[in-house]
Backbone as JSON, one array per atom type, in Angstrom:
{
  "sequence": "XXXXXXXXXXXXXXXXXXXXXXXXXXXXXXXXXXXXXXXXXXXXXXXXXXXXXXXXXXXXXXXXXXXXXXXXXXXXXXXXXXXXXXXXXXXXXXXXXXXXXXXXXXXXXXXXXXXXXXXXXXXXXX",
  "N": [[-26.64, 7.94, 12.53], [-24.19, 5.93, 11.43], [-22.62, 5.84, 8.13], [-20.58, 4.83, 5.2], [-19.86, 5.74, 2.72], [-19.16, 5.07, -0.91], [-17.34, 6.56, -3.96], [-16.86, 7.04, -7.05], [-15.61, 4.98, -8.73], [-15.58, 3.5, -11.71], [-14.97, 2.69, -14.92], [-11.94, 1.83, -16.83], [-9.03, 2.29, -18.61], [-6.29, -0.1, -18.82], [-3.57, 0.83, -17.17], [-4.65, 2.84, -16.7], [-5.63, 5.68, -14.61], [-7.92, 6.2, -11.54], [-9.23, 7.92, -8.94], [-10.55, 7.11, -5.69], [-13.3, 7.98, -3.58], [-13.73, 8.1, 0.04], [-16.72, 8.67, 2.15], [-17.32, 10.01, 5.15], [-21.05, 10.26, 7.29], [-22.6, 10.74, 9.82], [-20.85, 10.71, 12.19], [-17.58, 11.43, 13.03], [-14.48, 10.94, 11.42], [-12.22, 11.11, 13.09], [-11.68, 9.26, 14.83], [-11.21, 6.75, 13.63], [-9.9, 4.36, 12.29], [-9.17, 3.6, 8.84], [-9.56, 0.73, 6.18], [-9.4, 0.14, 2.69], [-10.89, -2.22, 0.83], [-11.07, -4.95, -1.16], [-13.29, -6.71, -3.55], [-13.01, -9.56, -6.18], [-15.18, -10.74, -8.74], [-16.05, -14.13, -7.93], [-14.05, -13.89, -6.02], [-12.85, -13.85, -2.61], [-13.48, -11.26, -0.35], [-10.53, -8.72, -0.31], [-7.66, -7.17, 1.94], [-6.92, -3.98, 0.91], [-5.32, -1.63, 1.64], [-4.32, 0.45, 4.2], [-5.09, 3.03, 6.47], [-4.19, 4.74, 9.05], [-6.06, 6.72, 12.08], [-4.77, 8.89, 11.94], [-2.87, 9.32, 10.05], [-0.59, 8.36, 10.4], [0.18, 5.53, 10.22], [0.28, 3.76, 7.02], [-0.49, 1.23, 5.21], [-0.12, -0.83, 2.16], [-1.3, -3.78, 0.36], [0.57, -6.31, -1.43], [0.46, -6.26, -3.37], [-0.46, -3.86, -4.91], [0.89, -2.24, -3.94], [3.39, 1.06, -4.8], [1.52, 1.65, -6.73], [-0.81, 2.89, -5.93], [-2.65, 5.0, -3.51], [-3.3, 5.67, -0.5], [-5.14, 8.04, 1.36], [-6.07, 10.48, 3.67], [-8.66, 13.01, 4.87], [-9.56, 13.83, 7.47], [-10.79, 17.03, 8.42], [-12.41, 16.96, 6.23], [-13.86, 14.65, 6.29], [-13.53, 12.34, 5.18], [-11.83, 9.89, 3.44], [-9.51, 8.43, 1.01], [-8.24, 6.96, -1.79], [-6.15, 6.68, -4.15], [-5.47, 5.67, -7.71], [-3.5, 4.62, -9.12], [-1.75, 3.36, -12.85], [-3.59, 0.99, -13.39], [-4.12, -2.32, -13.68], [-5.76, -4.73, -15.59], [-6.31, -7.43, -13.28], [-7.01, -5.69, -11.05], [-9.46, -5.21, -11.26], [-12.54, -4.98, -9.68], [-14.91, -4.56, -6.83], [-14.74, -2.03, -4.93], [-14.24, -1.53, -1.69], [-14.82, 0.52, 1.39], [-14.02, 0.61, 4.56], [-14.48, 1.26, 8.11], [-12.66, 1.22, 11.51], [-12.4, 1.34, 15.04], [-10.66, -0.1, 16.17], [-8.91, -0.16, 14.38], [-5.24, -0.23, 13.69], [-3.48, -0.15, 11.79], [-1.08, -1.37, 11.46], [-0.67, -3.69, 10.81], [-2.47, -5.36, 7.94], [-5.63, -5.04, 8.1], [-8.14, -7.69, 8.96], [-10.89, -8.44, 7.44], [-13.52, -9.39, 9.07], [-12.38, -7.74, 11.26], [-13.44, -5.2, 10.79], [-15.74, -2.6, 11.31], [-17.37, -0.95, 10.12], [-18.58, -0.26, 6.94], [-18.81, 0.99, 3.69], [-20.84, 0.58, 0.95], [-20.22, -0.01, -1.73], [-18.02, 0.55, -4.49], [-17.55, -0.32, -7.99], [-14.71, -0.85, -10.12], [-13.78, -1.36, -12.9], [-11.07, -2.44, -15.04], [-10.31, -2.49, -18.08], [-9.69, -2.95, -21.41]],
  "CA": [[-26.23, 6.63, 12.06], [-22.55, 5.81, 10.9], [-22.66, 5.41, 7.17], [-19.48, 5.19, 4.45], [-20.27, 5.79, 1.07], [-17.77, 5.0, -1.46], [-17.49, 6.88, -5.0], [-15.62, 7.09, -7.96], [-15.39, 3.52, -9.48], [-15.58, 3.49, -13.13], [-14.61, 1.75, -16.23], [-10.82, 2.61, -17.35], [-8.27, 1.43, -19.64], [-5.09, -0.59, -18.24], [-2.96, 1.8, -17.47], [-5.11, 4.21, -16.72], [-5.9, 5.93, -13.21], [-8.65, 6.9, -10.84], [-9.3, 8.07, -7.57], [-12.11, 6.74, -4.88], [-13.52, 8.38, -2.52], [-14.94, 7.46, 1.06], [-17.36, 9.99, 2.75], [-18.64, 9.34, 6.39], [-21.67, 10.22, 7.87], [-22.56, 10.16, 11.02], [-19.69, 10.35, 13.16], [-16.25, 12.13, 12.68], [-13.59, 10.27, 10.89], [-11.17, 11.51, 13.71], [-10.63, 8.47, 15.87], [-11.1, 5.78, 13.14], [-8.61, 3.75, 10.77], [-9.64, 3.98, 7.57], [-9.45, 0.08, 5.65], [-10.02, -0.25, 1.59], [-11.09, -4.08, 0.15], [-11.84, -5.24, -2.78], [-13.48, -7.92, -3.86], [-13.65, -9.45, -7.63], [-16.21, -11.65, -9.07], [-15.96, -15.05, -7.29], [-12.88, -14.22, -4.57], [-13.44, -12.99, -1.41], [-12.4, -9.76, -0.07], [-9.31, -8.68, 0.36], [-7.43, -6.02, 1.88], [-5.77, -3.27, -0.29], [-4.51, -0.41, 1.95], [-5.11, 0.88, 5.48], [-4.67, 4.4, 7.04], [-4.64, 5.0, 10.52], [-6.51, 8.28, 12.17], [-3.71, 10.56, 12.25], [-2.64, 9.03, 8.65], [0.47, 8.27, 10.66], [0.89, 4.48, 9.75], [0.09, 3.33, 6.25], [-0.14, -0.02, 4.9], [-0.58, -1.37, 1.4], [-1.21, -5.07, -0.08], [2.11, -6.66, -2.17], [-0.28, -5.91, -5.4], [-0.89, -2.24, -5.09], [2.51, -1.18, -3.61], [3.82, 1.47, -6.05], [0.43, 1.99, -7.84], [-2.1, 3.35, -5.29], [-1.86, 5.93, -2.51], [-3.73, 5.78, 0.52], [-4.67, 9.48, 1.91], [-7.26, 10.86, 4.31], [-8.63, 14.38, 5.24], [-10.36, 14.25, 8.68], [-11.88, 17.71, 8.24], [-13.62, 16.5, 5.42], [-14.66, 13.09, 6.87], [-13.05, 11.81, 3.63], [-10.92, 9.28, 2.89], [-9.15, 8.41, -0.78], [-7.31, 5.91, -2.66], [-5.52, 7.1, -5.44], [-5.16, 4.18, -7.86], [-2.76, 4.64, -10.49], [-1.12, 2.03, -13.87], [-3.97, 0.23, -13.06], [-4.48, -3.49, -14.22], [-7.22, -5.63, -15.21], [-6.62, -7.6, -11.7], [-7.56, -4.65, -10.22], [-11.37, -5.12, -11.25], [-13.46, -5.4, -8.6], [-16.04, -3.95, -6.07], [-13.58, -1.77, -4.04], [-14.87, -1.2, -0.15], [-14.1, 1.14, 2.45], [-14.55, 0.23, 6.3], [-13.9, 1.97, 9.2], [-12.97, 0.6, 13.11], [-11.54, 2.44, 16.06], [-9.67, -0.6, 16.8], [-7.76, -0.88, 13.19], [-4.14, 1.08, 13.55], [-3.03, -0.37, 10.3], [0.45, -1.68, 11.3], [-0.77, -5.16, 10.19], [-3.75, -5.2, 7.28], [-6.72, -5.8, 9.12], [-8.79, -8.28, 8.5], [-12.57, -7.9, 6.9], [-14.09, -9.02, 10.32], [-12.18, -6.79, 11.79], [-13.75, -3.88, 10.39], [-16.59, -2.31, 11.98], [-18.75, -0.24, 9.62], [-18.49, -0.82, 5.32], [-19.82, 0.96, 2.59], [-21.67, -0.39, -0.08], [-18.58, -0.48, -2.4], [-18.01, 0.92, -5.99], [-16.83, -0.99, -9.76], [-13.54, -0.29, -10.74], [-13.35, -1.81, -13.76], [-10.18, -2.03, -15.61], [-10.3, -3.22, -19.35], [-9.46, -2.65, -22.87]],
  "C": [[-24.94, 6.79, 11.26], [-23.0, 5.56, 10.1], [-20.96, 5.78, 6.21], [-20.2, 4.96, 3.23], [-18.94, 6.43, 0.03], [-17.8, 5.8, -3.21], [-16.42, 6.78, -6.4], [-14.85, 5.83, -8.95], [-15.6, 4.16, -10.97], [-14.68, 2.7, -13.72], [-13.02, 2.68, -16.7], [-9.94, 1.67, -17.86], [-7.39, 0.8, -18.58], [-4.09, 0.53, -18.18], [-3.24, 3.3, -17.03], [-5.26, 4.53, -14.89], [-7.56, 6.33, -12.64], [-8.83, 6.99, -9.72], [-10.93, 8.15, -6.65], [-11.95, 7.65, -3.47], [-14.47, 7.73, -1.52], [-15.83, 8.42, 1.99], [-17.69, 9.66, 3.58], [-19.36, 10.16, 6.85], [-22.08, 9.98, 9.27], [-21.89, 10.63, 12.4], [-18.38, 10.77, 12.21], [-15.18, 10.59, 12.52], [-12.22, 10.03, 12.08], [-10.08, 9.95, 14.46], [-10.8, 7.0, 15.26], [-9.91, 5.54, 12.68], [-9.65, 3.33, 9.98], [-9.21, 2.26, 6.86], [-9.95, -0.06, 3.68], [-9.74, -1.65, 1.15], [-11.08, -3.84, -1.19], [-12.06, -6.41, -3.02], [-14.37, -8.43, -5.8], [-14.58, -10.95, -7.45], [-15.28, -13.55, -8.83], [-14.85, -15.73, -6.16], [-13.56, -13.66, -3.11], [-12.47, -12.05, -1.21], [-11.12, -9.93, 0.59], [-9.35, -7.32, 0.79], [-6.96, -5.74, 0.71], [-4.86, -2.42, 0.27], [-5.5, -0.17, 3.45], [-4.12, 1.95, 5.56], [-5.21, 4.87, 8.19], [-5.2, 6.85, 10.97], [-6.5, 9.44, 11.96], [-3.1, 10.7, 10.77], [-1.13, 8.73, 8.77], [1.25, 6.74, 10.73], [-0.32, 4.0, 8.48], [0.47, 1.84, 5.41], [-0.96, -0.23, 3.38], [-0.44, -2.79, 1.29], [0.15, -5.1, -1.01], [1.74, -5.65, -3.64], [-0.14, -5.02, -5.62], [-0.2, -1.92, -4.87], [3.03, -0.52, -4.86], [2.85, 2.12, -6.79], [-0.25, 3.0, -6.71], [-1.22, 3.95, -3.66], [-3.36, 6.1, -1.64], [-4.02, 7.44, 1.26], [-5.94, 9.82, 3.03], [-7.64, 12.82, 4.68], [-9.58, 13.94, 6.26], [-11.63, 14.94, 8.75], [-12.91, 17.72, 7.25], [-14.27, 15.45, 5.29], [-14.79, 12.54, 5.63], [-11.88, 11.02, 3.82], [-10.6, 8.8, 1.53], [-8.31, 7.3, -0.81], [-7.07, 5.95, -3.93], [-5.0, 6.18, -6.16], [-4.4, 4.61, -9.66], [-1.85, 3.27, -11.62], [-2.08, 0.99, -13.03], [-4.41, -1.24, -13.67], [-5.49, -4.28, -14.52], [-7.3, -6.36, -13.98], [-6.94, -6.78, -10.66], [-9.26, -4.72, -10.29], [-11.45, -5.73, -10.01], [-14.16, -4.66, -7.93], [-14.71, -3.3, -4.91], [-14.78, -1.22, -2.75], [-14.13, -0.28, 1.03], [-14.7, 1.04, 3.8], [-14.07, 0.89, 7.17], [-14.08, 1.09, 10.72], [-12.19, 1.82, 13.75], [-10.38, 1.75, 16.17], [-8.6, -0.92, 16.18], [-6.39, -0.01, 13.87], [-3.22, 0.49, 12.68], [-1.47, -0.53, 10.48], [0.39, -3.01, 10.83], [-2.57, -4.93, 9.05], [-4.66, -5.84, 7.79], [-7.95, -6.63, 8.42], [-10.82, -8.13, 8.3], [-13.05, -8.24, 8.38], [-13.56, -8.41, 11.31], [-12.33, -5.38, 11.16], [-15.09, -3.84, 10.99], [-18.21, -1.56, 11.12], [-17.89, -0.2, 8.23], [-19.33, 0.4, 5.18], [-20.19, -0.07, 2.18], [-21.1, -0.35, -1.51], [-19.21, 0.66, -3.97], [-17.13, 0.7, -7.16], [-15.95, -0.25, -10.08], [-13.75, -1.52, -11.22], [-12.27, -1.6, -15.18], [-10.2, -2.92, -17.04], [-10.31, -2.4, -20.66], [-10.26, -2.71, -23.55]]
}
């Protein structure tokens, strides 16, 4: 069974950084694209960043450009999002999805994702 399981959320100042991880299960990372969401208390999800198979087209949202870095390792059926000077609009439930059919030259949209974690709290506050 395909599963993503997302880690690394936590509580951090403004300003401050941390980095999420996505682990899959299942099934090799190889011939997915890699999508991270996020969704805060009473919006709906958005994208944030996509990374295609090969890690050879990358896309961030307007918000995160500059801050956060998109990366993947294959052989470790891992993907990351390195989230640096981060803001309180950054709180939220961040998500990582995987499709075959994403290739992240346009941010793909939540029903176009195929298989989710079950997300993890980045919360940014003073």
């Amino acid at each position: 069974q395909f599963q993503l399981v997302e880690s690394g959320g936590d509580l951090v100042q403004p300003g401050g950084s941390l980095r999420l991880s996505c682990v899959a299960s299942g099934f090799s990372l190889d011939y997915y694209g890699i999508g991270w969401f996020r969704q805060a208390p009473g919006k709906e999800r958005e994208g944030v960043s996509c990374i295609s198979s090969s890690s050879g087209t990358i896309m961030y949202a307007d918000s995160v450009k500059g801050r956060f870095t998109v990366s993947r390792d294959n052989s470790k059926r891992t993907a990351y999002l390195q989230m640096n000077s981060l803001k309180p609009e950054d709180t939220a439930v961040y998500y990582c999805a995987a499709s075959q059919r994403v290739s992240c030259w346009e941010m793909p949209a939540v029903d176009g994702m195929d298989q989710w974690g079950n997300g993890t709290l980045v919360t940014v506050s003073s």
